[in-house]
C-alpha positions as a Markdown table, in Angstrom:
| # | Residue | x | y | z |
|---|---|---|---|---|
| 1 | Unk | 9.2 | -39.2 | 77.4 |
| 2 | Unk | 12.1 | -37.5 | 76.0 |
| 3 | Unk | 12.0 | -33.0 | 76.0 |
| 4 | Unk | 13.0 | -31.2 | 73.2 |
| 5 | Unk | 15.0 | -29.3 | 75.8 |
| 6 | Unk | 12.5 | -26.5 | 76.4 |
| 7 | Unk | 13.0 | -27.3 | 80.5 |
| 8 | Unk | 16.6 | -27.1 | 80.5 |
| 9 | Unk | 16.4 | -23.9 | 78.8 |
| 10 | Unk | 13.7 | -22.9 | 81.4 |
| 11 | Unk | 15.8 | -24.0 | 83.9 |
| 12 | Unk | 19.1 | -22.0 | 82.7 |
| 13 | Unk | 16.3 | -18.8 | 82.1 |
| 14 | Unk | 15.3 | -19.2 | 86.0 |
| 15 | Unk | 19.2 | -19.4 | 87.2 |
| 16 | Unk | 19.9 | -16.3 | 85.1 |
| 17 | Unk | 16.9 | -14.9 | 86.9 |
| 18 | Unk | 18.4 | -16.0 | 90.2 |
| 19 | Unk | 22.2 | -14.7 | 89.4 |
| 20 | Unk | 20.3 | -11.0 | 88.2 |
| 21 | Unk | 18.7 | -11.1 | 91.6 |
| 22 | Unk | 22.0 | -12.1 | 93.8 |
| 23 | Unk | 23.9 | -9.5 | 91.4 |
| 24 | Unk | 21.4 | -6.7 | 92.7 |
| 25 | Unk | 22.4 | -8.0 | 96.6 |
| 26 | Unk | 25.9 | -7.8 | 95.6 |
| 27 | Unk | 25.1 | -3.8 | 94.6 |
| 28 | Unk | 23.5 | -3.0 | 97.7 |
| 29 | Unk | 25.0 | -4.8 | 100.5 |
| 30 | Unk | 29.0 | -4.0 | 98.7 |
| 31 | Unk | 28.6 | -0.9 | 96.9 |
| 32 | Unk | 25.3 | 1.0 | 98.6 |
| 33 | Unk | 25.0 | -0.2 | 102.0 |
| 34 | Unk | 25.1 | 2.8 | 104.0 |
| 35 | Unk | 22.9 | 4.5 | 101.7 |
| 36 | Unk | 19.6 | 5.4 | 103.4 |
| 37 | Unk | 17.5 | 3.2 | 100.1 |
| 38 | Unk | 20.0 | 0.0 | 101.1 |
| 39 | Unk | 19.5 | 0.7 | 105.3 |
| 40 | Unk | 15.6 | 0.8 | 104.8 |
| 41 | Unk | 15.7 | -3.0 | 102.7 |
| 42 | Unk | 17.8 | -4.5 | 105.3 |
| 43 | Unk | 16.3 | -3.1 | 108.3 |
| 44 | Unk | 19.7 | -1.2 | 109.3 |
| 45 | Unk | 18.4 | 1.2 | 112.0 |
| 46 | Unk | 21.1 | 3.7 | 111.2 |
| 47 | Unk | 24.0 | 5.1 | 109.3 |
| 48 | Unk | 26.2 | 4.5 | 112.2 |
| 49 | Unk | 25.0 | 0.9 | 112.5 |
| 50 | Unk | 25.5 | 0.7 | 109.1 |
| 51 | Unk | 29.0 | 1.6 | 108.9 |
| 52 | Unk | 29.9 | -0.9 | 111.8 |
| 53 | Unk | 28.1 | -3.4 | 109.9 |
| 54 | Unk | 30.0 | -2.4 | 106.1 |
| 55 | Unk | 32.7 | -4.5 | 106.9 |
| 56 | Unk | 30.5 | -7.9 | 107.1 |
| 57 | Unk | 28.1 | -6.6 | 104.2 |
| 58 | Unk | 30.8 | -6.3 | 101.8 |
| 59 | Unk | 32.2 | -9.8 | 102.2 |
| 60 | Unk | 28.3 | -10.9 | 102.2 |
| 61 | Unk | 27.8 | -9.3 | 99.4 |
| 62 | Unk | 31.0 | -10.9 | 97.2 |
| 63 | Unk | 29.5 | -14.1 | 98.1 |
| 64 | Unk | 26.5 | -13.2 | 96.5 |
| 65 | Unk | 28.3 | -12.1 | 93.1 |
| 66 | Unk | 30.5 | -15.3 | 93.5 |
| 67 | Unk | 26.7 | -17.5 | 93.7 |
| 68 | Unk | 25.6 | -15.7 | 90.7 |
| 69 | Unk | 28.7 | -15.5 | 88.8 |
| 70 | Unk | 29.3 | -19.9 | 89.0 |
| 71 | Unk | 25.2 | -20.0 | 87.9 |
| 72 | Unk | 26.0 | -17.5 | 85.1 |
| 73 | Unk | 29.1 | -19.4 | 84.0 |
| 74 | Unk | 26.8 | -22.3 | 84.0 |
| 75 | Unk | 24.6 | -21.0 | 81.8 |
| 76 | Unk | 27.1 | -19.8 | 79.4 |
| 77 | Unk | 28.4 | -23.3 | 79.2 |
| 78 | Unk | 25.3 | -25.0 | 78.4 |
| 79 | Unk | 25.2 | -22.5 | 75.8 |
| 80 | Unk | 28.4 | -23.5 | 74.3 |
| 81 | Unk | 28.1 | -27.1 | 74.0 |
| 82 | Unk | 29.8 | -27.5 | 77.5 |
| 83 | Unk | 26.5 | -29.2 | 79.0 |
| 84 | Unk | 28.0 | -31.7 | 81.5 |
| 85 | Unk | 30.2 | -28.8 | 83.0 |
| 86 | Unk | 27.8 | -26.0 | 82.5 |
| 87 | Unk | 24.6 | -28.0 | 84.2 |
| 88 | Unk | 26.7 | -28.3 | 87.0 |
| 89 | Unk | 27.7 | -25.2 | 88.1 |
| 90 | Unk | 24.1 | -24.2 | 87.4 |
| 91 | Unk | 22.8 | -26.8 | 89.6 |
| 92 | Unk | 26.1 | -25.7 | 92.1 |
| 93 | Unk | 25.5 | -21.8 | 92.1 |
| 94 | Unk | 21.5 | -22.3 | 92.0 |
| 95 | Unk | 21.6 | -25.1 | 94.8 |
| 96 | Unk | 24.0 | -22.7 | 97.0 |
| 97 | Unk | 21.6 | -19.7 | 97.0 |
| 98 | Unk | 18.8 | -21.8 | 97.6 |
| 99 | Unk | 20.9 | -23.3 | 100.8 |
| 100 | Unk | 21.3 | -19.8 | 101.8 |
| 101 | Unk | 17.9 | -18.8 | 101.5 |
| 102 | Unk | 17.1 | -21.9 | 103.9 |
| 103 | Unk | 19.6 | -20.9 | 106.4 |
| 104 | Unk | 18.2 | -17.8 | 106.6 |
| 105 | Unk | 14.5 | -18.8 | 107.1 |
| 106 | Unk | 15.8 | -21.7 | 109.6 |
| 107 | Unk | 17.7 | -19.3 | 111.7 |
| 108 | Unk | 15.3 | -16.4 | 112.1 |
| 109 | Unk | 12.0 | -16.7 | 111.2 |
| 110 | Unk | 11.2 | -12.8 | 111.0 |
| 111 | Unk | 13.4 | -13.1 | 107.5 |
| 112 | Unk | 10.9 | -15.3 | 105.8 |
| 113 | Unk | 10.4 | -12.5 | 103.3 |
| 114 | Unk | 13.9 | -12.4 | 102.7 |
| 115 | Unk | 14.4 | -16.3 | 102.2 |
| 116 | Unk | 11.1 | -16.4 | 99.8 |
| 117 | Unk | 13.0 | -13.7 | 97.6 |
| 118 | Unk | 16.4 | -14.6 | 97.9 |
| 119 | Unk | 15.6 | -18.6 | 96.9 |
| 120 | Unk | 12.1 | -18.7 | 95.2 |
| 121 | Unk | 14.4 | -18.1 | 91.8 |
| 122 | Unk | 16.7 | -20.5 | 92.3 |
| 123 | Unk | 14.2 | -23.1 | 94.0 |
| 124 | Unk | 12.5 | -22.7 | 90.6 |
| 125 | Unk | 15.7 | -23.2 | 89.0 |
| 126 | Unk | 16.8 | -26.2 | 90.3 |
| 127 | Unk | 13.3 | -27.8 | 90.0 |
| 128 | Unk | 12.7 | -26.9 | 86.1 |
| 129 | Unk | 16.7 | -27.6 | 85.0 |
| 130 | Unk | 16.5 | -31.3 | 87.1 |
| 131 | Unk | 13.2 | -31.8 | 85.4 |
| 132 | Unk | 14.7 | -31.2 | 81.9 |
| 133 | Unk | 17.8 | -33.5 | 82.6 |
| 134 | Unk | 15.4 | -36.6 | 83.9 |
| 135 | Unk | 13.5 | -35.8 | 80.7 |
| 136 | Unk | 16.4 | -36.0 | 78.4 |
């Protein structure tokens, strides 16, 4: 059965999702971290703690606008006529956050809320764009 394509534009819809969302980290954990908002969302008991912990949140958080940046890139591709290069930064950048999100749940459970946010989108994403490709 061959798709008219509607999947793979699904798919690159759900990674742009995804890349929005790890963007949004990005703001919070390199831009806002010590602000109370940001401590209360992370579970950062205080600003002091906070401020110890800015260092490692910053460079978290770059790698978080790096993961959305390669999806977005992705997309963009696809959108030009690059489809080979673009699916597979989508699938790259999409794939990455969604091994994150599984490192996360796998070391602590207590952030299963956090994994189920930070890789339900690019779960999605990588399900619905592979989809489209087996269709086409």
């Amino acid at each position: 059965m061959r798709d008219d394509g509607g999947m793979i534009i699904a798919g690159l819809v759900l990674a742009a999702a995804a890349a929005a969302f790890h963007v949004f980290i990005f703001a919070l954990e390199s831009l806002k971290w010590t602000e109370p908002e940001t401590r209360k969302i992370f579970g950062v008991a205080s600003e002091a703690d906070a401020v110890t912990m800015k260092q490692l949140a910053f460079n978290q958080g770059f790698y978080n606008l790096f993961l959305a940046l390669t999806a977005l890139l992705g997309v963009g591709l696809v959108i030009l006529g690059a489809v080979t290069v673009g699916l597979t930064l989508v699938f790259a950048g999409t794939g990455m956050m969604l091994a994150a999100a599984l490192v996360l749940i796998l070391s602590d459970r207590s952030k299963a809320r956090a994994a189920i946010m930070q890789g339900t989108l690019p779960l999605l994403a990588v399900v619905v764009t592979a989809i489209g490709v087996a269709l086409n």
